[in-house]
C-alpha positions as CSV (number, residue, x, y, z in Angstrom):
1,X,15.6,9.2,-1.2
2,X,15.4,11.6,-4.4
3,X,12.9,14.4,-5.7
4,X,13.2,16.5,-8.3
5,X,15.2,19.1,-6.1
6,X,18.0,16.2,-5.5
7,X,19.4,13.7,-2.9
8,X,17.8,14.3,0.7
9,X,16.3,12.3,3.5
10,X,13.0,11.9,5.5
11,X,13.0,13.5,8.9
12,X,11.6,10.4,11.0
13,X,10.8,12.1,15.0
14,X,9.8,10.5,18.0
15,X,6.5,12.6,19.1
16,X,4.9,11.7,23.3
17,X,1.3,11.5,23.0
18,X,-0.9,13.8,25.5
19,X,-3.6,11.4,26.8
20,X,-1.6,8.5,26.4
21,X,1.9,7.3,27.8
22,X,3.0,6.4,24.2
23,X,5.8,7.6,22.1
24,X,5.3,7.0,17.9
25,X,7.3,7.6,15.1
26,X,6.6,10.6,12.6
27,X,7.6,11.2,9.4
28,X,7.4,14.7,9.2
29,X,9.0,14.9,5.5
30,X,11.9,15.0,2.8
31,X,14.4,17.6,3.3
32,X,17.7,18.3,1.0
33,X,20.9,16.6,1.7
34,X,22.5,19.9,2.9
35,X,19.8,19.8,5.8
36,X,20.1,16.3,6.9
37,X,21.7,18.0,10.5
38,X,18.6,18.9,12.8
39,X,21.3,22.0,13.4
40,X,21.1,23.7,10.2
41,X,17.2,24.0,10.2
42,X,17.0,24.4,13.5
43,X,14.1,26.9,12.8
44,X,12.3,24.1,11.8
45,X,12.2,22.3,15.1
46,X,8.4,21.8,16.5
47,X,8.6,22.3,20.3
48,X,5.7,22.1,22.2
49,X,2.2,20.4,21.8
50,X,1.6,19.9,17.9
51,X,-1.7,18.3,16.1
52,X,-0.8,15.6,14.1
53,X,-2.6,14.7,10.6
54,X,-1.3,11.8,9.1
55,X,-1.2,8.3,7.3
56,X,-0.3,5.4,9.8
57,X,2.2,3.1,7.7
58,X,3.3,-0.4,7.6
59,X,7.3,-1.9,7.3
60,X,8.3,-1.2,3.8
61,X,9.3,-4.6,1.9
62,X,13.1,-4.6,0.6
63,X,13.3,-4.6,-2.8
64,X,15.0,-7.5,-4.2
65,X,18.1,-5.0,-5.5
66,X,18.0,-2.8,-2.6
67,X,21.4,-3.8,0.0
68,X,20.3,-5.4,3.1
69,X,20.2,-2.9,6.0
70,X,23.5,-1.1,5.3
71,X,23.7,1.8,7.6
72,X,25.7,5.0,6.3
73,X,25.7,6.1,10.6
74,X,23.1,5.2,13.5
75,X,20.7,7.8,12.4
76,X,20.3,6.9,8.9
77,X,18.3,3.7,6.9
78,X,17.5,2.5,3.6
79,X,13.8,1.9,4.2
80,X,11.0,2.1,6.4
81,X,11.5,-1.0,9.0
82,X,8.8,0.2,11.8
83,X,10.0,-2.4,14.0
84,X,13.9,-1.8,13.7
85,X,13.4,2.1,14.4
86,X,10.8,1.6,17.2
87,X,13.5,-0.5,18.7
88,X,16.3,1.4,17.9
89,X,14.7,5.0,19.2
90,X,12.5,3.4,22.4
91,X,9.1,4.3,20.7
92,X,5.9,2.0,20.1
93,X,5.5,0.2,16.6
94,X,3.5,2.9,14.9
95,X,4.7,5.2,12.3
96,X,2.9,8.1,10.7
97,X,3.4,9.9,7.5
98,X,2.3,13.2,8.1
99,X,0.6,15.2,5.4
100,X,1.4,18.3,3.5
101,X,0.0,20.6,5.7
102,X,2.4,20.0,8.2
103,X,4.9,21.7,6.1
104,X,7.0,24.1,7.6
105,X,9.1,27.1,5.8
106,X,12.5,25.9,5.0
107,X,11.4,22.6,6.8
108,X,10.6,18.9,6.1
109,X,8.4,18.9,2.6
110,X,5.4,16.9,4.4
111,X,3.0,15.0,2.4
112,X,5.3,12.5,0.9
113,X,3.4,9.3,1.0
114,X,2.7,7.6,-2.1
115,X,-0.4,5.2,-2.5
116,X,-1.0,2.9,-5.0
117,X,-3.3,0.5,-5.5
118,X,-3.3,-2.9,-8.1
119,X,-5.6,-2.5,-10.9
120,X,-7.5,-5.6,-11.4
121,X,-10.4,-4.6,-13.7
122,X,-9.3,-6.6,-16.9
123,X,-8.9,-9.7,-15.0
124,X,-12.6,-8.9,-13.5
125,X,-13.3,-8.5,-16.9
126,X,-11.8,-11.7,-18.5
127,X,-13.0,-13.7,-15.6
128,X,-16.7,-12.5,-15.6
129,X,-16.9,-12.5,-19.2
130,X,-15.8,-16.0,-19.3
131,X,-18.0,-17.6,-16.7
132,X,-21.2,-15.5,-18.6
133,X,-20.7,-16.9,-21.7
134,X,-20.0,-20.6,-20.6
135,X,-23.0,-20.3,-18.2
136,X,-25.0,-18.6,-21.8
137,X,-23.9,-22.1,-23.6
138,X,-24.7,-24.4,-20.7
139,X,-28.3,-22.8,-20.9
140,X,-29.0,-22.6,-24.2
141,X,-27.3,-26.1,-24.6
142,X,-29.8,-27.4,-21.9
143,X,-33.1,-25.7,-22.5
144,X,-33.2,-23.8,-25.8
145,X,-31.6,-26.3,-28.5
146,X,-33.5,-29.3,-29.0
147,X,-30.9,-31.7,-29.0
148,X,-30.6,-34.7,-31.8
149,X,-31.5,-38.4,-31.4
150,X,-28.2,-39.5,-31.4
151,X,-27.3,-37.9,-28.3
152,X,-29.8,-38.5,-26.0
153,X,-29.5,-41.4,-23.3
154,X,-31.4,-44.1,-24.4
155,X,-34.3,-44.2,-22.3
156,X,-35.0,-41.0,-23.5
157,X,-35.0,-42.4,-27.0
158,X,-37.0,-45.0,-26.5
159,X,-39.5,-42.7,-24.9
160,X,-39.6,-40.3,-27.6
161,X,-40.3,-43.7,-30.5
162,X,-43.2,-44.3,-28.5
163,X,-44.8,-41.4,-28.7
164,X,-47.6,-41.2,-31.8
């Protein structure tokens, strides 16, 4: 991963629930490349019972440029794959992004999680647009224009000779 500070990593730890005999995956953040080794933030290390406020997160697709699972060591990967680090650290398939606020001082930048959603509104627009002004001519073709001889079935035209 890279921010505007450089090359670093996201600090992906295995936290034991209280009430429950579950283990999940957090994301507690982005730290530089220099502080990829637990050892050299060491003061950064949560021990203890910690609240967790976060975003729960789904595998990450692989990008159709991105290599195919190629690990630098046993510790590091290219993406998010829930399923391949559950297995791999002996946790349950959830994995949190925690937020900002879980920032610590010369610690994991929390708060990294990116949302995006699609923005469909012109298609919205072209579609409903379109099916209000072919319903508009359908109506006004139906009811509002009297329509001409020649086009009319011809029982309808007969009916209409008749009349005085």
């Amino acid at each position: 991963m890279s921010d505007s500070k450089g090359h670093g990593f996201h600090v992906v730890t295995p936290f034991v629930l209280r009430d429950k005999p579950l283990t999940i995956l957090v994301n507690r953040g982005w730290v530089p490349k220099a502080k990829k080794d637990p050892k050299t933030r060491s003061w950064s290390q949560v021990d203890g019972e910690v609240e967790i406020v976060g975003i729960v997160r789904k595998t990450e697709v692989r990008q159709p440029f991105q290599p195919k699972d190629i690990k630098t060591d046993e510790r590091s990967f290219l993406r998010r794959d829930v399923e391949e680090l559950a297995t791999k650290l002996n946790t349950s398939n959830v994995f949190l992004d925690a937020d900002k606020y879980t920032t610590l001082k010369e610690g994991p930048i929390g708060g990294q999680t990116r949302v995006t959603l699609r923005n469909e509104h012109l298609s919205y627009i072209i579609t409903w647009f379109t099916l209000s002004a072919a319903t508009s001519f359908l109506w006004y073709r139906r009811y509002y224009r009297p329509s001409s001889m020649d086009s009319m079935p011809d029982y309808l035209r007969r009916a209409r000779a008749k009349k005085p």
